[in-house]
N, C-alpha and C positions, 0 to 999 in steps of 0.2 A: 655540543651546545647548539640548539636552536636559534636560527638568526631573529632580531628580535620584530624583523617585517613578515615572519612565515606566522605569527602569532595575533589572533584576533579576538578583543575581546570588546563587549559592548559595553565596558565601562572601564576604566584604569585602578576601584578601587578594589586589590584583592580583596580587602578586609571583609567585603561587601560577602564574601563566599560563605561567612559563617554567621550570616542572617539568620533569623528567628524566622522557622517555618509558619504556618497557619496555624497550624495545631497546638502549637505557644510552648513546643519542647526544643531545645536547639537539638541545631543539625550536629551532630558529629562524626557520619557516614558519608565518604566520599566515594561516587561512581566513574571508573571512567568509561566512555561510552566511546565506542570504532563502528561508523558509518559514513560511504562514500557519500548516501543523498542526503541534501540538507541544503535547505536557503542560501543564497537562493536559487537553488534548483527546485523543483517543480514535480510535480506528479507524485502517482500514489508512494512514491517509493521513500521519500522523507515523513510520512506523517507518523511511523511507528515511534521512530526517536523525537521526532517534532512534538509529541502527545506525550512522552515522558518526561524530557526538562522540561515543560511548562507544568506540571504538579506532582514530579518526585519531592520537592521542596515541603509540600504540605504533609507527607510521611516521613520526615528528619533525612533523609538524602539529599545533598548535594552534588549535581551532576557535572565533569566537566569532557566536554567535544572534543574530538580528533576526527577528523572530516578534510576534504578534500579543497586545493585553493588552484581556482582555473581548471576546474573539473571539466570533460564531456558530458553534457547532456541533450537532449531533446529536448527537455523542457528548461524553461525560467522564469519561476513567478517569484518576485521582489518583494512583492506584497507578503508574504508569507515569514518576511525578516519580522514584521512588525509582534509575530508571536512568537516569538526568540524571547525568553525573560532576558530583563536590565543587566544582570549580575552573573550571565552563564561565562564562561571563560572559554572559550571556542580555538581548539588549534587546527590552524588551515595547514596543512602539508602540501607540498607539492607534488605534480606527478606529471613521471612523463607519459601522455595520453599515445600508445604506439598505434591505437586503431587511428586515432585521428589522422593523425603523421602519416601511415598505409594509407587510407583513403586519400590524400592530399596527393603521394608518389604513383599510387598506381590509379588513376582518376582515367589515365588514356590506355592503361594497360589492357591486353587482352582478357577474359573472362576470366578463362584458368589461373590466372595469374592473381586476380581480387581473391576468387577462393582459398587459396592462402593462409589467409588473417586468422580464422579461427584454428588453423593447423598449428598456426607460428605463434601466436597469443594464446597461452594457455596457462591458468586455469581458466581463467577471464582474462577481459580487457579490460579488465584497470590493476591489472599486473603491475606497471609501470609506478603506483603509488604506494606499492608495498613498503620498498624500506625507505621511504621519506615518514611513510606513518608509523615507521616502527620505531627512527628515528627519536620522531613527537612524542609517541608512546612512553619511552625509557624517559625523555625528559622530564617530561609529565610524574612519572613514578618516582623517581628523584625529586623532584622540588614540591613534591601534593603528596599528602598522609594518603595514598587510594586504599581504600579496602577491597574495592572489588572491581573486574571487569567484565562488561557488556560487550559485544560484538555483533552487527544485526546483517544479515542477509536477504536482501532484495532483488537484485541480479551480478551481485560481486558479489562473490565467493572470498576474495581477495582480504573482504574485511574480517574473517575470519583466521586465516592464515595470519594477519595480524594480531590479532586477539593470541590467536597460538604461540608468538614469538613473545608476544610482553607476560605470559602465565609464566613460560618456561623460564625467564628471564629473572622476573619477579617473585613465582611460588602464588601469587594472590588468588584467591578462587575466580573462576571464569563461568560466565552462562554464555552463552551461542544461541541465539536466536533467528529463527529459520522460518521467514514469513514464506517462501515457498521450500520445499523438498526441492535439492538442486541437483542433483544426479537422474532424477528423473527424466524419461524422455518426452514426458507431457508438460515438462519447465524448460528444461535446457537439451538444445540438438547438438550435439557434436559431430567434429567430421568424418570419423570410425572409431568400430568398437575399441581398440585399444582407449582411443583417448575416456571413454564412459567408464571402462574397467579403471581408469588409471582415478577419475575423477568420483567412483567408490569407494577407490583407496582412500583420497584424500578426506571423505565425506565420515567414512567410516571413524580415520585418526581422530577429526575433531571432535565426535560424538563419543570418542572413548578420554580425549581428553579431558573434555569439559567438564566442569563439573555441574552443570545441569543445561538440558536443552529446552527452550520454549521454539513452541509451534507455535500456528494461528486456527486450525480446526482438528476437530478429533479423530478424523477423516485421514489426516496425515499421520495426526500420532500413532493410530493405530496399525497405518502401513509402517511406519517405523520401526515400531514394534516386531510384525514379523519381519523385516527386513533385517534387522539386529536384532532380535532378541536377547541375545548377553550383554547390549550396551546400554540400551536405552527404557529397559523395565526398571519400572519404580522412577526414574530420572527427568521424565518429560511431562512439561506443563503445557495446557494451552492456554494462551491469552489471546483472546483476536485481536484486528489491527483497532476497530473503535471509531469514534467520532468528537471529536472535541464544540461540544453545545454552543460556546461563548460565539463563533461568528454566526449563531443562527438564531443567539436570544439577542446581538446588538443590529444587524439587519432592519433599515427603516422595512416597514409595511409597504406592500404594493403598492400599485395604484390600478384602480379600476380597468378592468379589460374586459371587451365580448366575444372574443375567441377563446374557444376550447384550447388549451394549451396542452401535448405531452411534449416533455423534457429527457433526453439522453444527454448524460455527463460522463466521459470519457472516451479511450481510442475505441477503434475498429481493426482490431491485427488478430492474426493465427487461424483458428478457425470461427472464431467470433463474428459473424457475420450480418451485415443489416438488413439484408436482404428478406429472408422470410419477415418480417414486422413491414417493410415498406409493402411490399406485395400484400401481406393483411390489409394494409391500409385502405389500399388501393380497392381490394374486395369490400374492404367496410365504408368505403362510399358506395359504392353501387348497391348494396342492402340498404343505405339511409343516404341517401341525395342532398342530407341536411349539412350535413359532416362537408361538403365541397365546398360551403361558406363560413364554416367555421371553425375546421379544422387549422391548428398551426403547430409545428411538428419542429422542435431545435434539438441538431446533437450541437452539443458544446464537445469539441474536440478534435484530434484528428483520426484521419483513414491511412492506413498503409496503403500505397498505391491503387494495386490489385482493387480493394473496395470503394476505395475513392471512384475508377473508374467505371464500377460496375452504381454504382451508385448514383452517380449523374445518368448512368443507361436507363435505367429503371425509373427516374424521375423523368426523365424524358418518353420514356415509352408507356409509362402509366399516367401521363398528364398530371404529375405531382410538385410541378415546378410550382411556387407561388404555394402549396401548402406545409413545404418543408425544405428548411434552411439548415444548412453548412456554417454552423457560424466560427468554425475551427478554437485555436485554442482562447477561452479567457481567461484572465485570473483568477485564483479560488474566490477570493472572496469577490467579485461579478457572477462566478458560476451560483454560490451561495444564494444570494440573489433571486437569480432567475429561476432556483429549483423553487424557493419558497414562492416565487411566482406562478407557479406552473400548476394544474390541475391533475396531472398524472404523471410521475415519473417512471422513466424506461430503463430496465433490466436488460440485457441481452448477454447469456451466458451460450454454454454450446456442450453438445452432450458428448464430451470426451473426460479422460481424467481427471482434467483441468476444471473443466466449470461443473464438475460431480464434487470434488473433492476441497478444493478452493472458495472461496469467496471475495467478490471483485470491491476494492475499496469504498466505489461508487453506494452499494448498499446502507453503508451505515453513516452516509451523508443524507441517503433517501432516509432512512427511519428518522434521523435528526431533523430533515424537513417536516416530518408527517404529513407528509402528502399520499396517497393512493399510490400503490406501486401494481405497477402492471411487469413481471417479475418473469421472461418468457426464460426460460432453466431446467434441467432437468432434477428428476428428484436427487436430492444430496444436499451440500453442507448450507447453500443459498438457499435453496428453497424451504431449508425446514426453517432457517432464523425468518423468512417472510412471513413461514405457516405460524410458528411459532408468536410470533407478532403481532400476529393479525392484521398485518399492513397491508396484504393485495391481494392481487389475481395470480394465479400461476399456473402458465401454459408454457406447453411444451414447445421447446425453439424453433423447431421444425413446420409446426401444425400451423398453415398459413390458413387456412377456412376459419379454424379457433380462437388464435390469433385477430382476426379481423372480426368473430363473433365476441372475444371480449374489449376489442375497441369500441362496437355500436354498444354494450351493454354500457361501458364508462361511461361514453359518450350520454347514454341515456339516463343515467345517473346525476351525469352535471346539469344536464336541461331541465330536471325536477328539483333541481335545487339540495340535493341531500349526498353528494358524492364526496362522503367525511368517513373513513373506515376507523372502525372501533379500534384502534393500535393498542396494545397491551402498554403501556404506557413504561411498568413497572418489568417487565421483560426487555423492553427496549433501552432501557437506564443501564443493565446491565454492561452495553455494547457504547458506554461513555468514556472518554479520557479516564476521568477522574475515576471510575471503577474498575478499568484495567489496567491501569497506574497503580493504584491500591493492591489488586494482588501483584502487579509485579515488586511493588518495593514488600509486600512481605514473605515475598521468594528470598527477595533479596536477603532481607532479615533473617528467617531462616537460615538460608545456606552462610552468612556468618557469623551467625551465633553458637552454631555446631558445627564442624564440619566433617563429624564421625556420625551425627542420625542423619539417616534416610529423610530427603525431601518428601513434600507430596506424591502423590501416586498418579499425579498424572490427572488428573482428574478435572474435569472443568465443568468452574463456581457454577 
């Protein structure tokens, strides 16, 4: 039994869980859903489950949380509780954080000594929260009619090996949800081959366990595919991660500004780099002299060091101070804001696996803004949803002469007053909460209504 302080719920009335959805059918379908991120944590890594309870409800699912309490994060945006519904039933488990704990002991230790942690902490580091959420899990299954379990993967692997223990435990059908491919080496580095070989094993059990996997592009499912072909043909959906419209239809209206505004909304780490765009910049004032008075340039987020320090270089060495601000992290709903503020939102992908195959949260915040996206990416799974869209410019991340020729063209765009791109309006709806909610609860549907026919074929709506 669950102590009754490890339990967190935003209201006391069970009863509340068997509400009348939107669509005026009751719910009788309960999910339960295993993810580490979740308010108030912060970053892309909660918005996939965050975008589900707020309108599984409206397709007769009720969802209930098992999620982490005194979690490790990087991020914390608080704000982001406020779209938590009334009625969700949230269990926070505990965990013991062992990277945190390492970092804290070995802080004066020698070098060799920090590298370590990923040898001694494996699958991941949030290993430590396994059996407290397995714990919560069986409780959960015991005292809640579930039909079915959800498991979602962001950079804990961990929540899946949970999912793994409450199926085998339970018998309930499971989905495994894989916003990135985690064995891969353009996602996760390990610290030799054994440990990659050992963490295919694991990738592989889940994928033969589950009984049905979502991705987030077609890009992955298809490497999937050849990568398992006996496991995962016929079995895998894509849903991407989406955008939830409501904090950008209740957003007061700007207010008057006479700077040219471009907008970057998230970090700078791996090979993601900001440098070719700042160096464009740089080159697109000196083709328009215009641009030095009225350019203003905001990343909202942070740098991993490395860029951080190369980045104050570069502002310094190209006389960019005063036209572009560091304004590090701010809450979603400030960032919200400031993109609808802004005259051109910034893309900066990188032409590896990663930004070919992937697509960065930020995206389908820009098409919710409809703002102009200047989209610097290679061709792959980002720039066809841009192309596809009709939302922007797309140049290649590298091309700094290119780059700084489609800033003057923006640029010359808003001075004539018409820099509104035709956005597919009807293309971009697709990539909403409430439309990839809809096909996941009728995955959901499907796999327990039968669970002797074949799911979909994969195939994305």
């Amino acid at each position: 039994m669950i102590p009754r302080n490890q339990i967190y719920m935003r209201t006391s009335e069970l009863s509340s869980l068997t509400a009348m959805p939107a669509n005026g059918g009751r719910i009788d379908k309960k999910l339960l859903l295993v993810d580490y991120y979740f308010p108030p944590m912060g970053g892309s890594g909660v918005r996939r489950t965050l975008g589900w309870i707020k309108y599984l409800r409206e397709y007769g699912w009720s969802p209930l949380m098992v999620t982490v309490r005194g979690g490790d994060a990087s991020i914390h945006d608080p704000s982001l509780g406020d779209r938590i519904p009334a009625d969700i039933l949230v269990h926070r488990a505990p965990s013991f954080e062992p990277v945190r704990f390492a970092k804290r002991a070995l802080r004066n230790s020698p070098l060799p000594l920090r590298r370590l942690i990923p040898w001694i902490f494996f699958p991941d580091r949030r290993i430590g929260w396994l059996l407290p959420a397995i714990a919560a899990g069986i409780h959960i299954l015991r005292s809640q009619p579930i039909d079915l379990i959800c498991s979602t993967y962001s950079d804990t692997i961990t929540a899946h090996l949970i999912a793994y223990v409450l199926k085998m435990v339970s018998g309930k059908p499971w989905v495994a949800d894989f916003q990135d491919p985690w064995s891969e080496p353009y996602v996760s580095s390990f610290p030799t081959s054994l440990h990659r070989n050992i963490a295919q094993v694991i990738e592989q059990a889940i994928l033969k366990k589950a009984d049905h996997v979502i991705v987030t592009t077609s890009a992955v499912r298809d490497a999937y595919a050849q990568k398992y072909p006996s496991l995962v043909r016929g079995n895998v959906s894509v849903i991407p991660i989406g955008f939830d419209s409501d904090p950008f239809q209740t957003t007061p209206p700007a207010s008057h500004r006479s700077s040219f505004r471009i907008t970057h909304f998230g970090v700078f780490w791996g090979s993601r780099s900001p440098a070719p765009f700042l160096k464009g910049l740089a080159q697109a004032i000196k083709i328009d002299n215009r641009l030095a008075g009225s350019i203003e340039v905001k990343f909202l987020g942070s740098f991993d060091p490395r860029y951080l320090a190369m980045t104050e270089e570069i502002l310094r060495d190209f006389g960019l101070r005063g036209k572009v601000f560091l304004e590090g992290f701010v809450p979603y709903t400030d960032g919200v804001r400031i993109l609808l503020d802004s005259d051109v939102l910034l893309l900066v992908a990188d032409e590896t696996e990663f930004g070919k195959r992937l697509v960065p949260c930020k995206l389908f915040d820009y098409l919710a803004a409809g703002r102009p996206i200047l989209a610097l990416a290679p061709e792959g799974e980002a720039a066809r949803i841009v192309r596809g869209a009709n939302a922007g410019m797309i140049v290649n991340p590298t091309d700094v002469s290119r780059i700084a020729d489609a800033i003057v063209h923006l640029y010359g765009q808003w001075q004539g007053g018409h820099l509104r791109p035709a956005t597919d309006k009807k293309y971009v709806q697709r990539f909403s909460c409430q439309e990839t909610t809809k096909q996941f609860a009728s995955l959901l549907d499907r796999l327990i209504s039968s669970r002797e026919v074949p799911l979909s074929q994969g195939e994305e709506r």
